[in-house]
N, C-alpha and C positions, 0 to 999 in steps of 0.2 A: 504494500500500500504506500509506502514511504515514496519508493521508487518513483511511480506510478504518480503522485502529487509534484514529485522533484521536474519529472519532463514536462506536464502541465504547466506550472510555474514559470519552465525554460519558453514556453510556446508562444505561453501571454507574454512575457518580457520582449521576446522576436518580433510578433505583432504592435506592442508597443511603439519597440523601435522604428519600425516600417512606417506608422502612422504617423510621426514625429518628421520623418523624414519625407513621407511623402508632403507631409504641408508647406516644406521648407520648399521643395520641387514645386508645389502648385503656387504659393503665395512669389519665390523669386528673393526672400529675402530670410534671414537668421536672425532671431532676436531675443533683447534682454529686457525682461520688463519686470517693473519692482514697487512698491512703495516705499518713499524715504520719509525718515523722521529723525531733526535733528534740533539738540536743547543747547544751550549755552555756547559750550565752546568747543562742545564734544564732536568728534565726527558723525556725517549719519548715517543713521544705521539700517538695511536695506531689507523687507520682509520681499523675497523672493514668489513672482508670479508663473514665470514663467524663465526658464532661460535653454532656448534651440543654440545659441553661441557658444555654449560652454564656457560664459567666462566666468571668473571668480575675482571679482572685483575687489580691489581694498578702496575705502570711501575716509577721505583726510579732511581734515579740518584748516585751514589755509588762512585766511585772517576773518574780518565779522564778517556771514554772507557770501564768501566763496568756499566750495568745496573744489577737491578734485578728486576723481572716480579715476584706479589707477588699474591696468591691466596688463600684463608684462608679454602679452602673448602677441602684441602686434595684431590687432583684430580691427582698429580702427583705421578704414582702410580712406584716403584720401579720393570724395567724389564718388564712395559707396557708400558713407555712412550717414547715416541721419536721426538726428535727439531730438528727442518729443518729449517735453514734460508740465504738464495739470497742476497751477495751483484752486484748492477750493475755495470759492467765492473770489476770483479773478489774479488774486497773489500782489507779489510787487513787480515791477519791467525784471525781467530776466535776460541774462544772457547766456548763452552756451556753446562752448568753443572745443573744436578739438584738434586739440594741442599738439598730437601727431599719434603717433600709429598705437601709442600705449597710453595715453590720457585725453580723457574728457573734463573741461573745469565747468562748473554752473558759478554764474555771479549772479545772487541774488538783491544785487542793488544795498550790498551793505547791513542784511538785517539778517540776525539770526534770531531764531525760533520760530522760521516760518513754515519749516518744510513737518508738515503734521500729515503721515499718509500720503503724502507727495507721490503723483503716477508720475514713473519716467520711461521711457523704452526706449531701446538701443538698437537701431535696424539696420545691420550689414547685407547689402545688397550684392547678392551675385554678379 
């Protein structure tokens, strides 16, 4: 019986992957999407929604109001990528830059403690 559940288990995971993959094929892009939330002077800190990129971000705390979202894997690809990020009830002017093929910064005009559940997504285009 053990056995028997073990291949199961392997089948659904296979299928899994296939699905994952096939959306990346059908949609034309990889991505990272997450809610942020960040207090004081602390970095923020990212509840993961989804991520087809595989990346594993580290998120830094850089002076009042900017972050920067650091990736070492080279994924931010120049003229492929593009950042989307929602504040609720309209935020403050944002900017967001990527800085080259391993950083994204968000400048949030200076103010921390604004990102509460912050959707960001991170689309690498084939």
């Amino acid at each position: 019986m053990k056995e028997f559940r073990s291949k199961r288990l392997r089948v659904w995971e296979n299928i899994s992957l296939t699905i994952r993959e096939f959306k990346v094929l059908l949609l034309g892009y990889r991505s990272y999407t997450a809610l942020l939330t960040q207090t004081g002077t602390d970095a923020p800190v990212a509840t993961v929604l989804e991520n087809t990129l595989g990346l594993n971000p580290v998120f830094t705390y850089d002076v009042a109001g900017q972050y920067t979202l650091t990736d070492l894997s080279g994924l931010f690809l120049s003229n492929k990528t593009a950042v989307f990020m929602q504040f609720k009830n309209g935020g403050p002017t944002m900017e967001i830059l990527v800085e080259n093929v391993n950083q994204i910064i968000i400048n949030a005009n200076g103010q921390n403690d604004i990102l509460l559940n912050t959707f960001i997504e991170i689309r690498v285009y084939n």
